[in-house]
N, C-alpha and C positions, 0 to 999 in steps of 0.2 A: 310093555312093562318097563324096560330098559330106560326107555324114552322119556318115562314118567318117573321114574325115579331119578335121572339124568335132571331133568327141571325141578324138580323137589330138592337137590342136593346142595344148592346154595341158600334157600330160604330155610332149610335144617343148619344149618353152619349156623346162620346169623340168629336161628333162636340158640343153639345151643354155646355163643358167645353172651346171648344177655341171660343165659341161665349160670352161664360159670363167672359171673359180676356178681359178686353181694350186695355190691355197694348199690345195685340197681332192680335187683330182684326184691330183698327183705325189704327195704321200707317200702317197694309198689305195694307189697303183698298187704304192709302194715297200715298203709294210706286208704287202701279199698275196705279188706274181709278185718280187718284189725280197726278200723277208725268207725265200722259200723258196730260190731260187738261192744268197742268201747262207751259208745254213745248208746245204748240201749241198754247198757250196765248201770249207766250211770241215772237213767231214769227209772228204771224199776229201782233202784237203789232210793231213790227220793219217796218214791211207791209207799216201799216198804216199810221207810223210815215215818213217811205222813199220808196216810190215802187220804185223808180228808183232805188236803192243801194239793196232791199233786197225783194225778188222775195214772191208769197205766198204761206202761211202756209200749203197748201197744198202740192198735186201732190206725184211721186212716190219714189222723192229725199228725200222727209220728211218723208215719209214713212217709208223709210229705216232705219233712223236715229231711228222714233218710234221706230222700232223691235228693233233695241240696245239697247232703251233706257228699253224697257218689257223683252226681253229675258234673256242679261248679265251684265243689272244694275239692275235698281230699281226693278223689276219682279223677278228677284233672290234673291235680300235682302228677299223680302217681302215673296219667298219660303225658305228661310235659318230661319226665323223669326218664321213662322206656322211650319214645319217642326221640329222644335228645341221644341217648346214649345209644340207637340204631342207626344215625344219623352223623354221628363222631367218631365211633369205635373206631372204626378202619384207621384212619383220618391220627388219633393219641396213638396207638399202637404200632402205627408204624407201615400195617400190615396190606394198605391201599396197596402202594407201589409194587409191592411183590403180586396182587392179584393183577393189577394192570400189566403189569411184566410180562403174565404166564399166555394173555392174550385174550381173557375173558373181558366179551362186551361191556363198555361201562354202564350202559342202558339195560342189562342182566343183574350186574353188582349192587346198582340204587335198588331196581323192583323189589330183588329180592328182599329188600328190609323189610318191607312193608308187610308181609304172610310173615316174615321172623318173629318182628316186632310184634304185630296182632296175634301171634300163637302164643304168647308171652303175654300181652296183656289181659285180653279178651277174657282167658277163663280165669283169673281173676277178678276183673268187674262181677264174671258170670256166679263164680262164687260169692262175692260182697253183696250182688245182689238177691242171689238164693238164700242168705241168712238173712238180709233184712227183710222179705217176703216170709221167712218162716218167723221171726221176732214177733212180726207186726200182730199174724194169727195168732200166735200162738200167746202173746201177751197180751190182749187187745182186753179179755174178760168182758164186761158189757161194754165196749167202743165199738162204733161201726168200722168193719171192716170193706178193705175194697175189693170189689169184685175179680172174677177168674180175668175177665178180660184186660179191667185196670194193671193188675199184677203182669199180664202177658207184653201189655204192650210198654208198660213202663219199664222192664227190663230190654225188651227190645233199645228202648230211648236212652237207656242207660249206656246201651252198647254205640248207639248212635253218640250221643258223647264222646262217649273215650275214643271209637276209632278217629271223631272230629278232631278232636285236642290232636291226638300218635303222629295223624298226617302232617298236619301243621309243626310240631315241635321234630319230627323227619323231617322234614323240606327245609327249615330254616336251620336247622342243624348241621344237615349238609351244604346249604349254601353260606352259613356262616368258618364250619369246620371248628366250631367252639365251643365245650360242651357248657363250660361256666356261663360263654356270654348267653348262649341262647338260653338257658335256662332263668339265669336273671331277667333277659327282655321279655319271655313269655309270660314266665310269673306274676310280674310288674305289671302287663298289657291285661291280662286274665284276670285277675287280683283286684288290683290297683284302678288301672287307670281306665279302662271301659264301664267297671262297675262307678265312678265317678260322670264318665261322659252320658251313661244312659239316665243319669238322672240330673241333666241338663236341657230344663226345655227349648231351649233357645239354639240348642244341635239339629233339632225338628230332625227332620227326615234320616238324619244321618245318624240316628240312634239306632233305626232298624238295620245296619248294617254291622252292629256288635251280634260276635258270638253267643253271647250268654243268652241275646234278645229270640234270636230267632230258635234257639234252643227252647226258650221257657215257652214259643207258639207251638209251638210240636209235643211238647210235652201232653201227657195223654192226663194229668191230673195237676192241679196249681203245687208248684214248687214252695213249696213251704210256706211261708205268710209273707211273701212280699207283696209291697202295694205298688210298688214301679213296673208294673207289665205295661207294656206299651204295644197298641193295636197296630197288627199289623197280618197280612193275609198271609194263607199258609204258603201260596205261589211263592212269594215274594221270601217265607223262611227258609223254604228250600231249595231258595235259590240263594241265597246267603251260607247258608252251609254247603252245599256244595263248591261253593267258590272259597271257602276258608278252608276249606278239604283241598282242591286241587290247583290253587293256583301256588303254595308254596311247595306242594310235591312238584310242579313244573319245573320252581327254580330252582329245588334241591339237584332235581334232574339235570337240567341243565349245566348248574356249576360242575355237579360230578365229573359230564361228559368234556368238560372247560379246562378240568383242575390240572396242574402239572402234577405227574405221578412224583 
């Protein structure tokens, strides 16, 4: 038991550094359970205001919309956000040098982020996404709703997400040591500039190797009403997430073990 509380004691540190951040906890909290309530306020509100023009906030159309709106908007900021700041803390604070000092492995100090960090984001999604499953029923009134299975596995896919995004905006965060820049570049890259390149047919092949792309193959229901899905095999998606997952945790790893204390 020693032993295991011994390896549990650094990845409790580094959740309980992004729980004493405001600046990094409230808006994840507001980006995920806060930007779904808000969005299903805002449609029952329309409802209520005209059911003849605008159908309810529920059912499996909304639903879909939800997953967009948790998986490659707000639910992404808010893993680009925690991500970035498990990845830098040490690094703004000052407080690397002093744990390199005491002697602890630098290949212990990285891992650890990674259970901090996902102890911290994870049941948040897990909450954004248990409200938008209870909205959907519970507002849906005659709309088809989606099945036990749909709901089970699309929360799964939710989490699949954000651990995707946490790892990436970790790895580049420690191998940049910048919480602003990586934040900008991820945003920009996730946002911007891949939802631009995937609907360039002339990238051909090289579209299935955007995040978002191999995300919307895995997805267990069509992500809202986009008409840009591009075919591609599920081999082939998860092997694209897997490599957007671990090849920036390698070079976060890496830098760490590289960095001058």
């Amino acid at each position: 038991m020693n032993a295991v509380a011994a390896q549990l004691r650094l990845p409790r540190a580094e959740l309980l550094k992004l729980r004493k951040r405001r600046a990094v906890w409230i808006p994840a909290a507001f980006l995920t359970v806060g930007a779904i309530g808000i969005m299903y306020l805002i449609i029952e509100l329309f409802h209520v205001a005209n059911p003849a023009k605008y159908g309810p906030a529920g059912g499996i159309s909304n639903f879909q919309h939800g997953l967009l709106v948790m998986g490659q908007l707000a639910g992404m900021v808010a893993a680009v956000l925690v991500g970035t700041s498990a990845g830098t803390e040490d690094l703004s604070s000052g407080v690397f040098r002093e744990l390199v000092v005491t002697g602890r492995p630098r290949t212990q100090l990285f891992l650890a982020r990674i259970p901090g960090g996902l102890a911290l984001l994870l049941p948040l999604v897990a909450a954004a996404y248990s409200l938008l499953a209870l909205l959907t029923v519970w507002l849906a009134r005659t709309n088809p709703t989606p099945t036990v299975r749909q709901l089970a596995e699309a929360g799964l896919w939710a989490e699949l997400a954000a651990t995707m995004v946490f790892c990436l905006a970790l790895g580049l965060g420690s191998l940049l040591g910048s919480r602003a820049a990586t934040i900008s570049v991820l945003l920009a890259w996730l946002l911007v500039v891949q939802m631009i390149l995937r609907n360039i047919t002339a990238f051909e092949v090289g579209r299935e190797a955007m995040p978002s792309v191999a995300l919307d193959r895995v997805a267990p229901v069509t992500i809202g009403d986009r008409h840009d899905q591009i075919p591609m095999s599920v081999g082939a998606a998860v092997v694209v997430i897997v490599l957007w997952t671990l090849v920036p945790l390698v070079a976060g790893w890496w830098r760490t073990r590289t960095r001058d204390a």
